[in-house]
C-alpha positions in Angstrom: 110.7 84.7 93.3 110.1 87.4 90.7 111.5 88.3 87.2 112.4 92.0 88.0 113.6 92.8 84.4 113.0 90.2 81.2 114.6 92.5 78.5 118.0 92.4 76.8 120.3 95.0 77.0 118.4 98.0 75.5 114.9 97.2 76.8 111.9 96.9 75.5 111.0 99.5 73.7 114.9 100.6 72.8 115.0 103.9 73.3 117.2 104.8 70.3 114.4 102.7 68.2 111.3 103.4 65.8 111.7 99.9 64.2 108.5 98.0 63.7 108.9 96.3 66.9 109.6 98.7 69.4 106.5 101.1 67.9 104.5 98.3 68.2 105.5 97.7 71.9 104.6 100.9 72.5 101.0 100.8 71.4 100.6 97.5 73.0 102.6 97.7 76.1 101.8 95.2 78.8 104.1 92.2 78.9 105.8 93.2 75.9 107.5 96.5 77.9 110.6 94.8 79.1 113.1 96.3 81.6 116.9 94.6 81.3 117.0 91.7 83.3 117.5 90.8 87.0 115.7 87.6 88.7 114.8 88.5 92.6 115.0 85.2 95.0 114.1 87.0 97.8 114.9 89.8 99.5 118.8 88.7 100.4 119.6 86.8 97.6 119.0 88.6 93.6 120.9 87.5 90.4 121.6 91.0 88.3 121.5 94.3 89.2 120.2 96.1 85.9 120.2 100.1 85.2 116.6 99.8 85.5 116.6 98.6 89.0 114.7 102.3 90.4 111.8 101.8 87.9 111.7 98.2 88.7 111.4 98.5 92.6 108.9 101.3 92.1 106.9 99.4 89.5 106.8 96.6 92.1 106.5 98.0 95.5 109.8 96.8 96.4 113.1 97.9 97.5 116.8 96.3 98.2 117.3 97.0 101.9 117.7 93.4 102.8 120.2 92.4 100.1 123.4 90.4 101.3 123.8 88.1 98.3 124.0 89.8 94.8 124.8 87.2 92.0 126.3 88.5 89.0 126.2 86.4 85.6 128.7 88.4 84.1 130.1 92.2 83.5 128.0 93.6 80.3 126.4 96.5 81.8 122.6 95.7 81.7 123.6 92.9 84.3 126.3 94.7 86.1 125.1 98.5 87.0 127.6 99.0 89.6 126.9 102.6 90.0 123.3 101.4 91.0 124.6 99.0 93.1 126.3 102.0 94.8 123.2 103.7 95.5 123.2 101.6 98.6 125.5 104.4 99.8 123.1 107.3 99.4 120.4 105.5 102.0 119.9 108.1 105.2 120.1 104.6 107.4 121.3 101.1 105.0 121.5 98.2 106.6 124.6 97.4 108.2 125.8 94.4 106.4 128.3 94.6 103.6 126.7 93.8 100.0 128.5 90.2 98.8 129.2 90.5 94.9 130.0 87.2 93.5 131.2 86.8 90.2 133.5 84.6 87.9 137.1 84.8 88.5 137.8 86.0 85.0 135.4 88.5 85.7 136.9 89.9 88.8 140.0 92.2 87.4 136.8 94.0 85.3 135.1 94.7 88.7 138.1 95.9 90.5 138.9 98.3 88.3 135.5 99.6 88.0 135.2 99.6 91.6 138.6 101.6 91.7 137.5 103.4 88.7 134.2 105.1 91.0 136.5 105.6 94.0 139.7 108.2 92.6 138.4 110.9 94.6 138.2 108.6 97.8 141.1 109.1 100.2 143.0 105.3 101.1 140.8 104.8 104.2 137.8 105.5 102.3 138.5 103.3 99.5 139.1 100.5 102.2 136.1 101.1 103.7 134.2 101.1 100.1 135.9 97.7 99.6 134.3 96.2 102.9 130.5 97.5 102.2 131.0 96.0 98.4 132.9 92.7 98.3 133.9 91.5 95.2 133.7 87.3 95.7 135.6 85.4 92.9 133.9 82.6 92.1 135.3 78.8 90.6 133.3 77.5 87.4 131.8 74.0 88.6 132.5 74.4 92.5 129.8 74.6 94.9 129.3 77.5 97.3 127.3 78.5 100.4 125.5 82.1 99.7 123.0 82.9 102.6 120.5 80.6 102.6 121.2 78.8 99.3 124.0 77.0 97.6 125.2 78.1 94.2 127.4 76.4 91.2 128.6 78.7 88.4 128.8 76.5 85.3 130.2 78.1 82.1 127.3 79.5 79.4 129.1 80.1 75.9 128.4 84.2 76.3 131.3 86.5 76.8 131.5 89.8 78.5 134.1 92.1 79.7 136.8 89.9 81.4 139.8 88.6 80.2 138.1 85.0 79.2 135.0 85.9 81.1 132.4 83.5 80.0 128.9 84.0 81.7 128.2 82.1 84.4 124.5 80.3 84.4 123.5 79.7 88.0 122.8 76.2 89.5 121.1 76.9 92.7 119.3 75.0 95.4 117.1 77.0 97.0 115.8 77.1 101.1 113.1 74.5 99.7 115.6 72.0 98.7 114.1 72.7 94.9 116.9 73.1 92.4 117.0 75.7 89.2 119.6 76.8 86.3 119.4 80.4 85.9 121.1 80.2 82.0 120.9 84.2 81.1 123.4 85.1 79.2 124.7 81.6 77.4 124.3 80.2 74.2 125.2 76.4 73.2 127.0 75.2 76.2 130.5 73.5 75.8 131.2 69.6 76.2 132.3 70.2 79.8 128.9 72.1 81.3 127.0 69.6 79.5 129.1 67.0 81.2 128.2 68.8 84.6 124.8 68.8 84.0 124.8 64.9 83.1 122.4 63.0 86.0 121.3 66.3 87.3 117.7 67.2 87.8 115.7 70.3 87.7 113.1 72.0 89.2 112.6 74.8 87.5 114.7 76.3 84.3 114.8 80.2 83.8 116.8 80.8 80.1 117.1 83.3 77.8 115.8 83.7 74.1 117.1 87.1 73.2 116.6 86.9 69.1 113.3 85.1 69.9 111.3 84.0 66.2 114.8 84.5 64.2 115.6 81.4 62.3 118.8 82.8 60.3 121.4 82.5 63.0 122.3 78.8 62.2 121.8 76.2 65.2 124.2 75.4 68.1 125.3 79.0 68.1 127.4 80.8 70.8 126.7 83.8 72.9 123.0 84.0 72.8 119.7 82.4 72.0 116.9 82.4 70.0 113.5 79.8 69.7 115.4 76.8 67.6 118.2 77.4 69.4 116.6 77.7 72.7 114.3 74.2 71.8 117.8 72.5 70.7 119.1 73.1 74.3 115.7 71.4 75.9 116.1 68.5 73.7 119.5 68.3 75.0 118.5 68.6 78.4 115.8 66.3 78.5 118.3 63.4 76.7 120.6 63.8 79.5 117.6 63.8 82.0 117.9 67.4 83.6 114.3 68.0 82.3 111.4 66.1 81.6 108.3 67.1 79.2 106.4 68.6 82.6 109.5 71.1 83.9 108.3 74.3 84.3 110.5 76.6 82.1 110.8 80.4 81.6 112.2 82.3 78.7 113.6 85.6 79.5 116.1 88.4 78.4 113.7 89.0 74.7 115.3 91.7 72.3 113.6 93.3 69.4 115.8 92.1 66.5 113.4 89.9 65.4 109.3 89.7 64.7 107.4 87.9 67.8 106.0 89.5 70.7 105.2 88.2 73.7 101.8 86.3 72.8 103.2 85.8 69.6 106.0 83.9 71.5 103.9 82.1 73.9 102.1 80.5 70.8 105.2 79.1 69.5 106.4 77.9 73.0 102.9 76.2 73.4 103.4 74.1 70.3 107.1 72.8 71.4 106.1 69.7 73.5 107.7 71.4 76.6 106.4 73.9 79.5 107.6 77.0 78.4 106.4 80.2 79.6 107.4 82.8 78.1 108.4 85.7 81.2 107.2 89.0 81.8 108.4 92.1 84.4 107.0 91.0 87.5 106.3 87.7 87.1 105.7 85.6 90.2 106.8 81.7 90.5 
């Protein structure tokens, strides 16, 4: 499995940006130049599909021939790059099997219309056809479903995106070993009911983002995204309700540049909290 991207939604170095940060990342590159985020399985099965998915195949040798099961955690646009999800139709010779989108149901209107939206010049037959090579899979919060060679439950994060009451879905997924993970990028403090879920549960591995990283003026328990008190408040939780323990390999992800850490900087905070955080990079291997 491979971190593909680990960046929030304008990368690492922003583009637009000559903060201290970003100028910084740019002397020091290395880990701290972060593409937006996408989480490779394996070649069938990805979570993401980020604008930055040509550099990041390049970068890493790879490519997305193979891909059946696409896994999208909600409709922002630095998860959700359907136009490079499209690119599929620009191959001399792509495989033959249609390309599975799943997705929340509040998130599926969005996706049709931005399907429809990149298909007005198609003729009826075409935009038929279009709809078979990309299916558009509605997903239930908190049901449990087949995808290839893995089974997958949504459970609600607190982020919202595009949908009419689209909140992001955070992955639970047991994987061809039998090993289970939570893929929680984008979330937040998670509601009553996903913590309910999660109750008696037990993990293998945790991937979760930290977007705002070292800030500490954001309050605790917040919504929509996290930072490092925020992000150690929902391991304590965890751990009480026994879906981590103190040896859990964990992997923050999805960093931003709205606040002062970089990634050793971040690392050396992580390695004083008590739990197994590492703190992820493009291309990381686990």
């Amino acid at each position: 499995m491979i971190f593909l991207g680990t960046g929030a939604a304008e990368g690492l170095p922003c583009y637009y940006c000559r903060c201290d940060y970003c100028n910084e990342v740019r002397k020091r590159r290395g880990k701290d130049i972060r593409t937006r985020s996408s989480f490779r399985i394996d070649g069938k099965h990805q979570i993401d599909f980020s604008p930055d998915i040509f550099a990041q195949m390049n970068s890493l040798g790879l490519d997305v021939f193979e891909l059946e099961h696409l896994l999208i955690t909600h409709t922002h646009e630095d998860h959700f790059d359907l136009a490079e999800i499209m690119v599929k139709d620009c191959a001399v010779d792509p495989h033959p099997r249609p390309l599975n989108i799943y997705l929340s149901k509040p998130a599926l209107s969005w996706a049709e219309r931005l399907l429809e939206g990149y298909s007005t010049h198609l003729t009826e037959e075409q935009r038929s056809e279009l709809k078979s090579r990309y299916r558009l899979v509605p997903l239930e919060y908190y049901e449990t479903y087949a995808m290839g060679e893995l089974l997958v439950t949504p459970v609600k994060g607190s982020h919202r995106a595009f949908g009419e009451g689209e909140l992001a879905s955070n992955y639970l997924i047991v994987v061809q070993n039998g090993q289970t993970m939570l893929y929680a990028c984008d979330t937040g403090w998670y509601s009553e009911e996903t913590w309910a879920y999660l109750e008696g549960k037990k993990l293998d591995v945790l991937i979760m983002e930290c977007t705002f990283g070292g800030r500490q003026d954001r309050g605790l328990h917040v919504e929509g995204h996290l930072d490092i008190p925020n992000f150690l408040l929902m391991l304590e939780r965890m751990q009480a309700i026994g879906l981590i323990d103190g040896q859990t390999p964990i992997y923050a992800t999805h960093i931003n540049h709205k606040h002062h850490l970089l990634h050793d900087d971040m690392q050396s905070v992580f390695d004083q909290s008590g739990f197994n955080v590492q703190v992820a990079y493009d291309g990381l291997q686990i």
